[in-house]
C-alpha positions as CSV (number, residue, x, y, z in Angstrom):
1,X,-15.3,-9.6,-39.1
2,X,-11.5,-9.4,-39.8
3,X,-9.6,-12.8,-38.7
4,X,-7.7,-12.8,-35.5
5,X,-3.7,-13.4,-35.7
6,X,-4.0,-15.5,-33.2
7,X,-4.7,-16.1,-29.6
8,X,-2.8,-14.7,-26.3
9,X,-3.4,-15.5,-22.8
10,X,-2.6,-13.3,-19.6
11,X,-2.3,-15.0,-16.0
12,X,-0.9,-13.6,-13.2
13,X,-0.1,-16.1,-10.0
14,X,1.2,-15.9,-6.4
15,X,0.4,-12.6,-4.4
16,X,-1.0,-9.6,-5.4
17,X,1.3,-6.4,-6.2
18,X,0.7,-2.9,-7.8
19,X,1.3,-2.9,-11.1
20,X,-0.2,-6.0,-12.5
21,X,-3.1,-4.5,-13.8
22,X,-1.0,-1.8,-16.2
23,X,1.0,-5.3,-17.4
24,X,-2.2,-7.0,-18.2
25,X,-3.4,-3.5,-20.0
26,X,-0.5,-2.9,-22.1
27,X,-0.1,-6.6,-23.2
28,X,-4.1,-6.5,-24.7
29,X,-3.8,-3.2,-26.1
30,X,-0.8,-3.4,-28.6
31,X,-2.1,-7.3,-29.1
32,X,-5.7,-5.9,-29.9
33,X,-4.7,-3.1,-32.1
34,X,-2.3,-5.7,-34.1
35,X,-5.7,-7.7,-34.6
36,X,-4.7,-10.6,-31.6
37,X,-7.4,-12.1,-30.0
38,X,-6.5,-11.7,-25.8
39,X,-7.4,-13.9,-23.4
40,X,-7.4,-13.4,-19.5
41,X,-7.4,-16.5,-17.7
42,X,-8.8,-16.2,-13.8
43,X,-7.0,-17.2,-10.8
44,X,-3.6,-18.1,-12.1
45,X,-2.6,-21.3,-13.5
46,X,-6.1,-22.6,-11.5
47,X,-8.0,-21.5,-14.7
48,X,-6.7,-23.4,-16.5
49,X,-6.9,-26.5,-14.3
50,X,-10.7,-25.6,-13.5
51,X,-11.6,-24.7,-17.0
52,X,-14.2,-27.2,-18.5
53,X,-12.5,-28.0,-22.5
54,X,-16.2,-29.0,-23.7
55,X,-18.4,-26.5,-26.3
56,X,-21.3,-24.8,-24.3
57,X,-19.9,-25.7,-20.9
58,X,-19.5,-22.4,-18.6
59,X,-16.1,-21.2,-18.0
60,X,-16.8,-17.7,-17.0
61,X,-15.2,-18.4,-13.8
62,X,-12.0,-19.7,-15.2
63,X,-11.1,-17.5,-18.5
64,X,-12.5,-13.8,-20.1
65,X,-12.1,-12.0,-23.4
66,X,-10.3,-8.4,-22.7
67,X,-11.0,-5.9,-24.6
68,X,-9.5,-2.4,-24.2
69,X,-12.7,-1.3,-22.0
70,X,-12.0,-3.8,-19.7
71,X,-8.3,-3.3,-19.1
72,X,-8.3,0.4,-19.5
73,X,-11.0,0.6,-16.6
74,X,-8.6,-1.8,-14.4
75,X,-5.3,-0.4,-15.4
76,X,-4.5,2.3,-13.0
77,X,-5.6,0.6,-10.4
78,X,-3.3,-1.9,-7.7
79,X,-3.5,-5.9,-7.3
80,X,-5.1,-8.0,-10.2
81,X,-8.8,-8.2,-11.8
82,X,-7.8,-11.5,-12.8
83,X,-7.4,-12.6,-9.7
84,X,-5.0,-15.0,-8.6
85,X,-3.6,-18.4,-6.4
86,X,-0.8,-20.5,-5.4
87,X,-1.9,-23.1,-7.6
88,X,0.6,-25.2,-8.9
89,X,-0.7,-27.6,-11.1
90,X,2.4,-30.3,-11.1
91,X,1.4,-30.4,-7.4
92,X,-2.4,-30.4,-7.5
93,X,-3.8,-31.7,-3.9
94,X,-6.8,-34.2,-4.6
95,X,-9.0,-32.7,-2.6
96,X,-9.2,-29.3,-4.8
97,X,-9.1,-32.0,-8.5
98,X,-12.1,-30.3,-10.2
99,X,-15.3,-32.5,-10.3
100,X,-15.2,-33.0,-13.2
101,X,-11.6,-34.9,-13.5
102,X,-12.2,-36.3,-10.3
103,X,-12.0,-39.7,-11.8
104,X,-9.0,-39.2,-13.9
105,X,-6.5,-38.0,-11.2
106,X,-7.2,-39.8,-8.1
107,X,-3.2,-39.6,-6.2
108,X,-3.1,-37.6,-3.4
109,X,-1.0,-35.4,-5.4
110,X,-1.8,-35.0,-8.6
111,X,0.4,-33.6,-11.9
112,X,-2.6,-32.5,-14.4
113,X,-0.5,-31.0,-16.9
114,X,-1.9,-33.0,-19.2
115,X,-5.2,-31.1,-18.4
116,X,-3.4,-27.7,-18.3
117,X,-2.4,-28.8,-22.3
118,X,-5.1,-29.6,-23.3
119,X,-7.4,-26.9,-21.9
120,X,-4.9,-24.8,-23.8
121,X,-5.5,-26.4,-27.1
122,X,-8.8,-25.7,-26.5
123,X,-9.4,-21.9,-25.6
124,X,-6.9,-21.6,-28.7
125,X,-4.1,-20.2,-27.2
126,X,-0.8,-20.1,-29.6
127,X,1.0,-17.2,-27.2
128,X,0.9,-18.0,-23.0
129,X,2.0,-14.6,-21.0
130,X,2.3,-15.4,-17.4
131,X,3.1,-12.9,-14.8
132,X,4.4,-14.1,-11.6
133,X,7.5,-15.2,-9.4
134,X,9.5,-18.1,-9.2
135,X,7.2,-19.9,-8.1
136,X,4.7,-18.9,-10.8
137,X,7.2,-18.7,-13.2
138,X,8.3,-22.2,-12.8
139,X,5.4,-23.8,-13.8
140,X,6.0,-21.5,-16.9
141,X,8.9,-22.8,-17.7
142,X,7.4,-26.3,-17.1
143,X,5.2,-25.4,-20.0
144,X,7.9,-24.4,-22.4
145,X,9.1,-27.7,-21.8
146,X,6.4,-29.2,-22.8
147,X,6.2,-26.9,-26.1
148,X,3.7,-24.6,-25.2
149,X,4.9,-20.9,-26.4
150,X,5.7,-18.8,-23.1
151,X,7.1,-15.1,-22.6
152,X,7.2,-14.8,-19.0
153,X,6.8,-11.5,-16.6
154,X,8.6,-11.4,-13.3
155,X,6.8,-9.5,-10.2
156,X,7.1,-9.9,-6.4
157,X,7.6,-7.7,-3.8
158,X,10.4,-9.0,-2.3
159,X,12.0,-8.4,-5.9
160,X,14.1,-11.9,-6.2
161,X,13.0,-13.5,-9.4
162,X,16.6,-14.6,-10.7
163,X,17.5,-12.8,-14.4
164,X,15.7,-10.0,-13.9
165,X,17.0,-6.6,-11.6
166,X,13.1,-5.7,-11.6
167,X,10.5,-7.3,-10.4
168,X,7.0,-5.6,-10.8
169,X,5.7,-4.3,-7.4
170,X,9.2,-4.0,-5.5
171,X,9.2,0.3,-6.1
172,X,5.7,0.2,-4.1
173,X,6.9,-2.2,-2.0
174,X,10.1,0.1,-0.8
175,X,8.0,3.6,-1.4
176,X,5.3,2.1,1.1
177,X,7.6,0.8,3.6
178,X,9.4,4.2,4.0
179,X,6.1,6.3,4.0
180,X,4.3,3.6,6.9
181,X,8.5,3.6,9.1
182,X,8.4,7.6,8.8
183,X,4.6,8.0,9.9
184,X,5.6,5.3,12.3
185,X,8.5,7.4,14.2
186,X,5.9,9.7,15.3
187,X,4.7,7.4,18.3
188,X,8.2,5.6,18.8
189,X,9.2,9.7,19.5
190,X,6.9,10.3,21.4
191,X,7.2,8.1,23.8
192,X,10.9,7.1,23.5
193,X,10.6,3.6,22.1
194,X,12.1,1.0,20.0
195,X,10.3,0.8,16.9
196,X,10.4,-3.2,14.8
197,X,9.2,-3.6,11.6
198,X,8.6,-6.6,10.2
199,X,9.0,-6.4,6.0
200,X,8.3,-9.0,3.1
201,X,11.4,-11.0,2.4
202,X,11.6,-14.8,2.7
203,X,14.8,-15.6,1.2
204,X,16.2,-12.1,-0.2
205,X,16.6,-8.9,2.1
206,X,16.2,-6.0,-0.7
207,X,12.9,-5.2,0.8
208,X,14.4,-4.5,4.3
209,X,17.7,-3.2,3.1
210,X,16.6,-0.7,0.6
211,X,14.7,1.1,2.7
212,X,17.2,1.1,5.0
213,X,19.6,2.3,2.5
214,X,17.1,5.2,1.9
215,X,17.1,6.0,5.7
216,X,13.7,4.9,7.2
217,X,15.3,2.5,9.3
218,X,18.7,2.8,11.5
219,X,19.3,-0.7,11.4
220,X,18.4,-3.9,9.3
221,X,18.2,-8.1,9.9
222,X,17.8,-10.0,6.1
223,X,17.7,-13.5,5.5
224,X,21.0,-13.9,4.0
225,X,23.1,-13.2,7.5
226,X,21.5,-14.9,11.2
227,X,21.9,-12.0,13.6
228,X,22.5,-11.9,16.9
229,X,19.7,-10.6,18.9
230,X,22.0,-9.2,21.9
231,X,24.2,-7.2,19.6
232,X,21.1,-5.6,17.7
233,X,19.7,-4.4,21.2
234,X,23.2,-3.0,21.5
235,X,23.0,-1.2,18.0
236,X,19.8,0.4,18.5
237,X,20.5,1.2,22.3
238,X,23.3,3.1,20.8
239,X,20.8,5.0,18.2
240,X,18.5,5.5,20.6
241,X,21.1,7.7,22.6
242,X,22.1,9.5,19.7
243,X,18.9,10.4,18.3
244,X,17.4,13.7,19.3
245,X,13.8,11.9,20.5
246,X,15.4,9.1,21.7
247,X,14.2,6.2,19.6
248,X,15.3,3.8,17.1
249,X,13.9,1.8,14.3
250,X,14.8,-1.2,13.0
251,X,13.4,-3.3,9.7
252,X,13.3,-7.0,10.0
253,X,13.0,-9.1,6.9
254,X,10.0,-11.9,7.3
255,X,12.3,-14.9,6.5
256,X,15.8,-13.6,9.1
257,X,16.7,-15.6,11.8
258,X,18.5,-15.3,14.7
259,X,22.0,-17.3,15.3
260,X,20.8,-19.7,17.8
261,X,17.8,-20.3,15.7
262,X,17.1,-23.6,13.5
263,X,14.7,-22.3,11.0
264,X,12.8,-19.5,10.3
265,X,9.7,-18.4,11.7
266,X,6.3,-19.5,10.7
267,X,2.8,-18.6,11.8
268,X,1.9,-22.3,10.6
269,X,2.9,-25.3,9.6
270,X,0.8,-26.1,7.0
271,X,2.1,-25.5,3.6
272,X,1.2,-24.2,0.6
273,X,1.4,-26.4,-3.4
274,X,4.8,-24.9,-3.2
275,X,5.9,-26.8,-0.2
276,X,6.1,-22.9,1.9
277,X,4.8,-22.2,5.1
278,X,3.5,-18.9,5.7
279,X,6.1,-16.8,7.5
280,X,5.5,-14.2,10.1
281,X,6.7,-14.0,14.0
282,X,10.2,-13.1,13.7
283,X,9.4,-9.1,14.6
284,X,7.2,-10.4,17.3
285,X,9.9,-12.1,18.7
286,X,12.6,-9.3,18.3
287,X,10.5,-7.1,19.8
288,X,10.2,-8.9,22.9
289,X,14.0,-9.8,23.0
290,X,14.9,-6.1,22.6
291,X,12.2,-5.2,25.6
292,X,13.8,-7.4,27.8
293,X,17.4,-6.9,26.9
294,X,16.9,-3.1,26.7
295,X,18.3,-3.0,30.6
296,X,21.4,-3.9,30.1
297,X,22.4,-1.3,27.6
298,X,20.2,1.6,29.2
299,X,21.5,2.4,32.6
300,X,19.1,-0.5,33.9
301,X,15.8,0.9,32.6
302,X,13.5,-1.1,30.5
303,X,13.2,0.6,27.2
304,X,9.4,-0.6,25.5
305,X,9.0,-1.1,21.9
306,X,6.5,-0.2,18.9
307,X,6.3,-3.6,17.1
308,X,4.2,-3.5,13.5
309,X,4.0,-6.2,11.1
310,X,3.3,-4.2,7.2
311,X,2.2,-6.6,5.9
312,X,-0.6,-6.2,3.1
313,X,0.0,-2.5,3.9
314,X,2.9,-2.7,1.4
315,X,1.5,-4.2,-1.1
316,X,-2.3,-2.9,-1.4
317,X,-3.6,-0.1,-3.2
318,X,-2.5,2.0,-6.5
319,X,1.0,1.4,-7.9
320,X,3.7,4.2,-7.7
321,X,5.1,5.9,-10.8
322,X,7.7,3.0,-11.5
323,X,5.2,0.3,-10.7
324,X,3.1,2.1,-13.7
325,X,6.2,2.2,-16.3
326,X,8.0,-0.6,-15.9
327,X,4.6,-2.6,-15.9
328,X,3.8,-1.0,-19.4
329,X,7.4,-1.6,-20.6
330,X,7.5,-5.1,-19.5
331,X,3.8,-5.8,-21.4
332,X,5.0,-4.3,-24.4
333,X,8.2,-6.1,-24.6
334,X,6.9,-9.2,-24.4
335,X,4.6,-8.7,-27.2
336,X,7.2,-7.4,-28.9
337,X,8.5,-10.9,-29.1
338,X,5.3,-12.2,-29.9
339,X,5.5,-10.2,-32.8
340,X,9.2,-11.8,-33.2
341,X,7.9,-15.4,-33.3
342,X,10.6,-16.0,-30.1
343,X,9.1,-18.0,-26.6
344,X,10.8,-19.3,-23.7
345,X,11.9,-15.8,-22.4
346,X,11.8,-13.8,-19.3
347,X,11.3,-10.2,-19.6
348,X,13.5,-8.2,-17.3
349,X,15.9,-5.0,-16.3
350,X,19.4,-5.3,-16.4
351,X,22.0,-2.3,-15.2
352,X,18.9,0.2,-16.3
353,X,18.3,-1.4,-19.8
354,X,15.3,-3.6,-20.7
355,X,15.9,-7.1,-22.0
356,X,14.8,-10.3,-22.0
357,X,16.8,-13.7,-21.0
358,X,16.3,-17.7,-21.2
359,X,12.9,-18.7,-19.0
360,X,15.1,-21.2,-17.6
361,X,17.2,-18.6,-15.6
362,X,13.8,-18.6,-12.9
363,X,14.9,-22.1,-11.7
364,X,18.6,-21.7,-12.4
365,X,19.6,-19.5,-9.3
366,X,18.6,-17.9,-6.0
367,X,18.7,-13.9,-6.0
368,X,19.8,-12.9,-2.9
369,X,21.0,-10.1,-1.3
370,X,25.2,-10.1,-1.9
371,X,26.4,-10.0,1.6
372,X,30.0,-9.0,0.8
373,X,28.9,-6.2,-1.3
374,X,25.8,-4.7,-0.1
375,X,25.5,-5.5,4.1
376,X,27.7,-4.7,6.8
377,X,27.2,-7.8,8.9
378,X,28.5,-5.8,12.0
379,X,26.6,-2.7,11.8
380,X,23.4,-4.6,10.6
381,X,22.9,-2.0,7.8
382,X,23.6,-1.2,4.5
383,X,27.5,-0.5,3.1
384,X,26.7,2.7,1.8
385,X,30.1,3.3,-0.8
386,X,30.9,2.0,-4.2
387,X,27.6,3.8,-6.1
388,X,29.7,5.0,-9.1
389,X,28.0,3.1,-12.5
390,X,25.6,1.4,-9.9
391,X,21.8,0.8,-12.0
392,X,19.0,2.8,-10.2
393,X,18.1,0.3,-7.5
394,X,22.0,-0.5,-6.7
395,X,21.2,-3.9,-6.0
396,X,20.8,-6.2,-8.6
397,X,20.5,-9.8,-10.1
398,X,24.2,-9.7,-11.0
399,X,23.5,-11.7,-14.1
């Protein structure tokens, strides 16, 4: 049996997108054809916190050999067959500390990088490819620090991994979002409604304001800019009128707020190893302001509204064409590097060309939607000027 080059291992952490799966595949392919050895290690950076570093011991749960078979088989298909969490070992809660190290970390919160290290050392792992989001990410970076050899992939839906003007699963994201708003407009037409959306987007608006951009939506609320709730039910009174079947539809990023408004909206308070709270309420409660407000900018009448959270909707499923390149371009690239002998990098899109920057740019900056540039803060929608020599998705990481 020839001898392996060497060892890689594929995670992927935080929520489920399309397009993992054909990053996972094209990583294990060129790495098995150049005689690599490819690990997959299950449920994010939890693996390898569960993972039992003894000879014999059972880790099926926590890691897998690939071989093309397997990733072939899963590659066309949406989410992840690795699974995945919001594990975040620097932060690990005692009461989900593995049995087994029960007695070595015994804080309520617990950093078991230490573990993390040496579970690596064990499982033979000289090349670490973790696909994620900031969050994710960080804890990537986290192991660069500590001299482990990490090429990072970005993905999230709500596309705002800093250095990077892609993130895997944002095309889907948008492509879904219009499809669901346009089947949508059939029953806010027919019966002569406002129609609120609530999108993914806790800190950046692209989610909401590309699609708006591509004309699902007459008007859009992001993050970046508090809105006033009484001027929106103005805006879309206004569209309503205009509009041949007398409706309107507006998107609403999970994470805006409203100008009297404190904080965002949560549907709990507990939080995750992150320190987030799960978002989700803010289109529940525009919808209801914009029912009872509707009088006052309609003659008197009460105007109801269609209110739909997408949700999962956006993100289940098969990935769309660019969720299937840039996935394969993004594995390849960072076993390019591999090849290369270089770690520590993000792999990423900048202005249409692929490239890869510092892993410290995921911690070094927010991405956020550029307000000035991109947003009209009094129409609540996008600026729609300026395109000439713009990349494909106009909006980007600006880095």
């Amino acid at each position: 049996m020839a001898i392996s080059k060497g060892t890689i291992a594929i995670l992927t952490g935080g929520g489920d997108v399309p397009g993992l799966n054909p990053a996972i595949r094209a990583v294990t392919i060129r790495a098995l054809r150049e005689g690599y050895r490819v690990l997959g290690i299950r449920r994010g950076w939890a693996g390898l916190v569960d993972l039992a570093p003894e000879e014999g011991a059972d880790n099926q749960a926590h890691v897998q050999e690939l071989t093309e078979e397997i990733v072939n088989r899963a590659g066309r298909t949406g989410g992840t067959f690795l699974h995945s969490s919001r594990t975040r070992p620097s932060h690990l809660p005692k009461s989900i500390v593995p049995p087994h190290l029960a007695d070595t970390y015994t804080e309520e919160i617990n950093d078991v990088t230490p573990t993390v290290l040496k579970n690596l050392e064990f499982l033979g792992v000289d090349y670490l490819i973790p696909i994620g989001g900031d969050d994710t990410l960080s804890y990537g970076l986290r192991l660069h620090q500590e001299g482990v050899k990490v090429v990072a992939i970005p993905k999230t839906m709500d596309n705002d991994v800093p250095g990077t003007d892609y993130c895997i699963g944002f095309s889907t994201c948008v492509t879904r979002t219009i499809e669901l708003t346009h089947s949508l407009r059939t029953c806010a037409g027919s019966h002569e409604r406002f129609l609120v959306l609530e999108v993914f987007g806790r800190y950046a608006g692209f989610t909401a304001l590309l699609p708006t951009m591509a004309g699902a939506a007459d008007r859009c609320v992001i993050p970046e800019h508090p809105f006033d709730i009484d001027h929106l039910a103005q805006l879309l009174s206004e569209d309503r009128r205009r509009h041949p079947s007398n409706y309107s539809v507006v998107l609403v990023s999970e994470g805006a707020t409203m100008t009297h408004q404190s904080e965002m909206m949560f549907e709990e308070e507990e939080t995750d190893q992150y320190g987030h709270k799960k978002l989700g309420g803010i289109g529940d409660v525009v919808a209801r302001e914009l029912k009872r407000m509707s009088p006052k900018y309609n003659d008197g009448r009460r105007v109801n509204v269609i209110n739909q959270r997408l949700g999962y909707l956006v993100r289940c499923g098969d990935p769309d064409a660019l969720d299937s390149i840039v996935p394969m371009a993004y594995g390849n690239l960072a076993f390019d590097l591999v090849l290369q002998g270089v770690s520590g990098r993000l792999i990423g899109l900048h202005n249409g060309c692929y490239d890869s920057v510092p892993i410290e740019m995921v911690t070094g900056t927010k991405k956020i939607v550029d307000v000035d540039k991109y947003y009209h803060t009094e129409r609540l929608r996008p600026i729609y000027e300026s395109f000439q020599r713009q990349p494909l998705f106009v909006m980007t990481s600006d880095t």
